[in-house]
TIRO-2110 file (N, C-alpha, C; in Angstrom, 1 decimal):
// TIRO-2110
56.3, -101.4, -49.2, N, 1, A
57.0, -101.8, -50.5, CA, 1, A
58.3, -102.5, -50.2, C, 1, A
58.3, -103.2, -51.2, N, 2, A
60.4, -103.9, -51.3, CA, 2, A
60.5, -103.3, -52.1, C, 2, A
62.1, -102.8, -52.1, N, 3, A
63.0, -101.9, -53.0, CA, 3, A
64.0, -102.9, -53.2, C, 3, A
64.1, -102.9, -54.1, N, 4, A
66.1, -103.2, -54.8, CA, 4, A
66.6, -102.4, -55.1, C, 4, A
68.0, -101.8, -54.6, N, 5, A
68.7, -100.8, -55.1, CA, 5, A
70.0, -101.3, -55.5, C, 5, A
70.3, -100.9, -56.5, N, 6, A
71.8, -100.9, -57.0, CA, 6, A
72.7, -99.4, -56.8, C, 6, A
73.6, -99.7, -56.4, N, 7, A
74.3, -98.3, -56.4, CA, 7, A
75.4, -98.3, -57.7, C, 7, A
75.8, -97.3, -57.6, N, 8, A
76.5, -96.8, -59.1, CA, 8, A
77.8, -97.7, -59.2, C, 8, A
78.6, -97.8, -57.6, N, 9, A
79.8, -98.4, -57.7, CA, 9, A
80.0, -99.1, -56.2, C, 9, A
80.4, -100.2, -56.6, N, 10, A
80.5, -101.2, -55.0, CA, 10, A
81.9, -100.7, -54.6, C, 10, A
81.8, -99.5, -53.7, N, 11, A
83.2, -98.9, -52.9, CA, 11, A
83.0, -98.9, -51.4, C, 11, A
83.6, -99.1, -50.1, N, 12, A
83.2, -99.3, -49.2, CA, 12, A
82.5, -97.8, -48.7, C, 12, A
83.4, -96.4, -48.9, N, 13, A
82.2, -95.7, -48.3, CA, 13, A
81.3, -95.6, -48.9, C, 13, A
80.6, -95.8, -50.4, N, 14, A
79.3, -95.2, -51.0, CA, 14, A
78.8, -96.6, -49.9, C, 14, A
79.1, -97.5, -49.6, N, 15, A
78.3, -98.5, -49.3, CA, 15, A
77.9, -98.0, -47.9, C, 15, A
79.1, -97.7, -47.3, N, 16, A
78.8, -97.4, -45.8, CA, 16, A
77.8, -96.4, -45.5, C, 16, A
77.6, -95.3, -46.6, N, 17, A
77.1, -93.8, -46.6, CA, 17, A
75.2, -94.1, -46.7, C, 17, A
75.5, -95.4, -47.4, N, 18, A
74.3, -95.7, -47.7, CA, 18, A
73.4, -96.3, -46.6, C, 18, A
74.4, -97.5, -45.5, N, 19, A
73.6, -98.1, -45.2, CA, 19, A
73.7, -97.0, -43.5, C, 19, A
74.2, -96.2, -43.9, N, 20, A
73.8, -95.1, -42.6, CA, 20, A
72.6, -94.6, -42.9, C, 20, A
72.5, -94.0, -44.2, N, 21, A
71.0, -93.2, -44.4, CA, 21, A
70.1, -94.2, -44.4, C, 21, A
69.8, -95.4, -44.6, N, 22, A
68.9, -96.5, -44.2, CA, 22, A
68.5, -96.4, -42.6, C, 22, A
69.4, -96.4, -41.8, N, 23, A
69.5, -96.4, -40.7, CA, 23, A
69.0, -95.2, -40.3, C, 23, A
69.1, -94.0, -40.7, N, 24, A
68.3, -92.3, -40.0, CA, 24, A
67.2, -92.4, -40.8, C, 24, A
66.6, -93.5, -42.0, N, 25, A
65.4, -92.8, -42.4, CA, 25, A
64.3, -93.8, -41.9, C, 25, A
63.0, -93.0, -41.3, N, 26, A
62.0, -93.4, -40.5, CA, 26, A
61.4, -94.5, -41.3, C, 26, A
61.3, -93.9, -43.0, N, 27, A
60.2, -95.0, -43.7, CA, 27, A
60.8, -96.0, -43.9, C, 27, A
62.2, -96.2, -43.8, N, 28, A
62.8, -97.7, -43.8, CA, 28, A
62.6, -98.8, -42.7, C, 28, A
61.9, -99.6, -42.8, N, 29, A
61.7, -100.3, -41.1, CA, 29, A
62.5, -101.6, -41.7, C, 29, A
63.0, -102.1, -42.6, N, 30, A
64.3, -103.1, -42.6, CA, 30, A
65.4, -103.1, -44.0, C, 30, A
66.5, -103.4, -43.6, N, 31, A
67.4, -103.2, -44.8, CA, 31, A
68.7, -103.8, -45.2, C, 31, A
68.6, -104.7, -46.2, N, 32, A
69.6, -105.8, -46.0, CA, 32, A
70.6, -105.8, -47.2, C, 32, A
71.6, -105.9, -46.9, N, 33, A
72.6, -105.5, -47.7, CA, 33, A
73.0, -107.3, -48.2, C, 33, A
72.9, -107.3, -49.3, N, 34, A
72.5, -108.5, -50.3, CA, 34, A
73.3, -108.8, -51.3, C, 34, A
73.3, -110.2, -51.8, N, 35, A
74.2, -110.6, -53.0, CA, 35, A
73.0, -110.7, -54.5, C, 35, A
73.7, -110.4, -55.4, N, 36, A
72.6, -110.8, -56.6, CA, 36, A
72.5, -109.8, -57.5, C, 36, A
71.5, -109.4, -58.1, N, 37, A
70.8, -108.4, -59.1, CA, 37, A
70.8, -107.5, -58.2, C, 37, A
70.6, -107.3, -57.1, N, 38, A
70.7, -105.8, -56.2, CA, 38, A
71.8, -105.6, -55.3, C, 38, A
72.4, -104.6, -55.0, N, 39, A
73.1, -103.9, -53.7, CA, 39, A
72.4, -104.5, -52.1, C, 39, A
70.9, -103.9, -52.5, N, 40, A
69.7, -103.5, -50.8, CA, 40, A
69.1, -104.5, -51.0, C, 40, A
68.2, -104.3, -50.2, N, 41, A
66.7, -104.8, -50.2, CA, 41, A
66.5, -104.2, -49.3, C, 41, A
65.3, -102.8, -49.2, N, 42, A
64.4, -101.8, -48.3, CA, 42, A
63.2, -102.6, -48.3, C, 42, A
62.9, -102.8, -47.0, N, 43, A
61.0, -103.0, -46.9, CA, 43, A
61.2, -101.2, -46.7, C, 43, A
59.8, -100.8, -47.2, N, 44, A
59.6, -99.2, -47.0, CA, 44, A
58.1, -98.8, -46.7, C, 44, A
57.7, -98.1, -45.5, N, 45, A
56.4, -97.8, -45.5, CA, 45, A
56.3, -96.3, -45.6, C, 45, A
54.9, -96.4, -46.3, N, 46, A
54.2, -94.9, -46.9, CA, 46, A
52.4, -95.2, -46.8, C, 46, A
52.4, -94.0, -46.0, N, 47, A
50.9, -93.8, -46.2, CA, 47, A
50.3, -94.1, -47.6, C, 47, A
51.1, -93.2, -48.0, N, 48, A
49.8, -92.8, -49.6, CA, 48, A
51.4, -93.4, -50.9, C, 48, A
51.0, -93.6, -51.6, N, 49, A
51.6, -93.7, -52.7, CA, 49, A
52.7, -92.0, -53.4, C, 49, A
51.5, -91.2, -52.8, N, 50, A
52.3, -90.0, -52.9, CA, 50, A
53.6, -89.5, -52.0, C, 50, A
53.2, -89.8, -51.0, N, 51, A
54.0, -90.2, -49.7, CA, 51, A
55.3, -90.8, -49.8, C, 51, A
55.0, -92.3, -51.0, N, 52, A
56.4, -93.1, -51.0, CA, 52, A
57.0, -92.1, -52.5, C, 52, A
56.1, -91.7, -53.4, N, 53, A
57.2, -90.8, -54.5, CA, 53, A
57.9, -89.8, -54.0, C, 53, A
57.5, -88.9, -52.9, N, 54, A
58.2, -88.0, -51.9, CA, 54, A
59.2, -88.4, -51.4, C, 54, A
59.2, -89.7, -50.8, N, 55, A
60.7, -90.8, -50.1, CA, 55, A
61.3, -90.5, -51.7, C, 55, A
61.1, -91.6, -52.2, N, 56, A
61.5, -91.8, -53.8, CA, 56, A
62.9, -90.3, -54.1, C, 56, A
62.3, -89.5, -54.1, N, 57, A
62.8, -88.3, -54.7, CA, 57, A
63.9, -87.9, -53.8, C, 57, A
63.3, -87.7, -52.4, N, 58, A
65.1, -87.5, -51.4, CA, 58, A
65.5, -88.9, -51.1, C, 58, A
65.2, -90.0, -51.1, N, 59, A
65.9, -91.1, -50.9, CA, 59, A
66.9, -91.6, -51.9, C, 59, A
66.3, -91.8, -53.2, N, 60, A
66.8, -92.6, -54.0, CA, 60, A
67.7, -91.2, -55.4, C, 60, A
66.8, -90.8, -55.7, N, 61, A
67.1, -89.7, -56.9, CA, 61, A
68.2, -88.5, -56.2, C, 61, A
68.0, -87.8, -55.5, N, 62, A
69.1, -86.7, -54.8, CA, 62, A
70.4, -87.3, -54.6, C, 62, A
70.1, -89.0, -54.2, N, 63, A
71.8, -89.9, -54.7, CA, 63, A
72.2, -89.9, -55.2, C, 63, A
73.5, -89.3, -55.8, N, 64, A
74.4, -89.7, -57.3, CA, 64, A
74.7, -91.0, -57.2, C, 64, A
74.8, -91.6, -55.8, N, 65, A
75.5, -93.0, -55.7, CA, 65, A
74.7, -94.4, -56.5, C, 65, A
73.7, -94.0, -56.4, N, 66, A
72.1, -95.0, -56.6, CA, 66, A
71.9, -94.9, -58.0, C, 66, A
72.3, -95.9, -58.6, N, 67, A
72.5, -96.8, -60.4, CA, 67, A
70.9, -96.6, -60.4, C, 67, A
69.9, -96.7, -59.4, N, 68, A
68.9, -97.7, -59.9, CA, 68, A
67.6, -98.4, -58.5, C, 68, A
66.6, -98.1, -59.0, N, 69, A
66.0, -99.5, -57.8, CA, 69, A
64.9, -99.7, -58.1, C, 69, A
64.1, -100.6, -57.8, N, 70, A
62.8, -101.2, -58.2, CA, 70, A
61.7, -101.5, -57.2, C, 70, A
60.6, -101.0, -57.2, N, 71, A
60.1, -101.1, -56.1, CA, 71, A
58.8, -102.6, -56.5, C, 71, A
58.4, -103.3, -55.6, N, 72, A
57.7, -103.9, -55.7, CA, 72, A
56.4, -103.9, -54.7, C, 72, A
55.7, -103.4, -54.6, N, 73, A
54.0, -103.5, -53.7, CA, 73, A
53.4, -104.6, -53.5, C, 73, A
53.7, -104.2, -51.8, N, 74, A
53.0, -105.8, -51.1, CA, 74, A
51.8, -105.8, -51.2, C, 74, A
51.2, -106.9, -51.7, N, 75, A
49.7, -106.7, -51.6, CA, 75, A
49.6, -107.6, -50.2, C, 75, A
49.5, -108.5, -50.0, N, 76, A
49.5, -109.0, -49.0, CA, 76, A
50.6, -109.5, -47.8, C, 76, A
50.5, -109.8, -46.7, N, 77, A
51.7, -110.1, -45.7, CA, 77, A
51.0, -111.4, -45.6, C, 77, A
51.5, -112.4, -46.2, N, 78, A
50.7, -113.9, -45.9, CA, 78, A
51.8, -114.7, -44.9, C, 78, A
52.9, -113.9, -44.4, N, 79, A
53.5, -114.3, -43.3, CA, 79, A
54.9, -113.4, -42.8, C, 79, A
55.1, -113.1, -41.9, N, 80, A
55.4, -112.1, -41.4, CA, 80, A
56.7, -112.5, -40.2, C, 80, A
57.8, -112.3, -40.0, N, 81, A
58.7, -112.6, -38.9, CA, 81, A
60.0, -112.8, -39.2, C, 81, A
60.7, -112.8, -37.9, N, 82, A
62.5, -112.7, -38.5, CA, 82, A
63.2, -114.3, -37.6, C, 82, A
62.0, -114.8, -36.7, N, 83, A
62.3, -116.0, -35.6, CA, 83, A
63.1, -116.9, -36.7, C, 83, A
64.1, -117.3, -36.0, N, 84, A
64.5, -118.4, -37.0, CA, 84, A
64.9, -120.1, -35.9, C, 84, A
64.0, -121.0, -36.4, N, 85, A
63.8, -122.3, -36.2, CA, 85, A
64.6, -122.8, -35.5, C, 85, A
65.7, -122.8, -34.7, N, 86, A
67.2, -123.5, -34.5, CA, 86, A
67.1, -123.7, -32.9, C, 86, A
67.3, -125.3, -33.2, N, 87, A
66.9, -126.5, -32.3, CA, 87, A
68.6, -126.4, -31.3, C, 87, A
68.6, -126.3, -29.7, N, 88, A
69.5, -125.8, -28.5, CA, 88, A
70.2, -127.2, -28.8, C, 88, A
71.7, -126.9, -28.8, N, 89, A
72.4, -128.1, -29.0, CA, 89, A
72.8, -129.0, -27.8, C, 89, A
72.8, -130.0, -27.9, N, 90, A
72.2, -131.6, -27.2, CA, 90, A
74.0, -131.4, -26.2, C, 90, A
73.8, -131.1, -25.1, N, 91, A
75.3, -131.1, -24.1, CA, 91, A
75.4, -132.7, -23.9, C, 91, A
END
């Protein structure tokens, strides 16, 4: 899944508190602290759907900090990677 999270209040420790627990939780495999309609963006993996409402509940809900977030279900991975394009400059 992708998540967007909004937190309640843009303060540096709720922020920092946050992107620690991103960092110790296993089902988070990336997490990008963003401009826009969201705070986050979590990719998040779960076996079972039951699995991710279990995250859901101690991740997001047990937070007083967390306004909010939206999950969206990948159906497919039609391309995959973090390589970024950039051509070695000409000495």
């Amino acid at each position: 899944m992708l998540v967007l999270v909004s937190l309640e209040r843009e303060r540096t420790d709720i922020i920092d508190r946050f992107k620690k627990a991103i960092k110790s939780s296993t089902e988070v495999v990336n997490g990008f602290y963003v401009t826009g309609d969201a705070d986050f963006v979590l990719y998040v993996t779960a076996r079972t759907m039951d699995d991710y409402e279990q995250f859901t509940r101690r991740f997001f809900y047990e937070n007083p900090n967390i306004k909010g977030f939206k999950t969206m279900v990948i159906v497919d991975r039609v391309k995959v990677g973090f390589a970024i394009p950039i051509e070695p400059a000409d000495d």
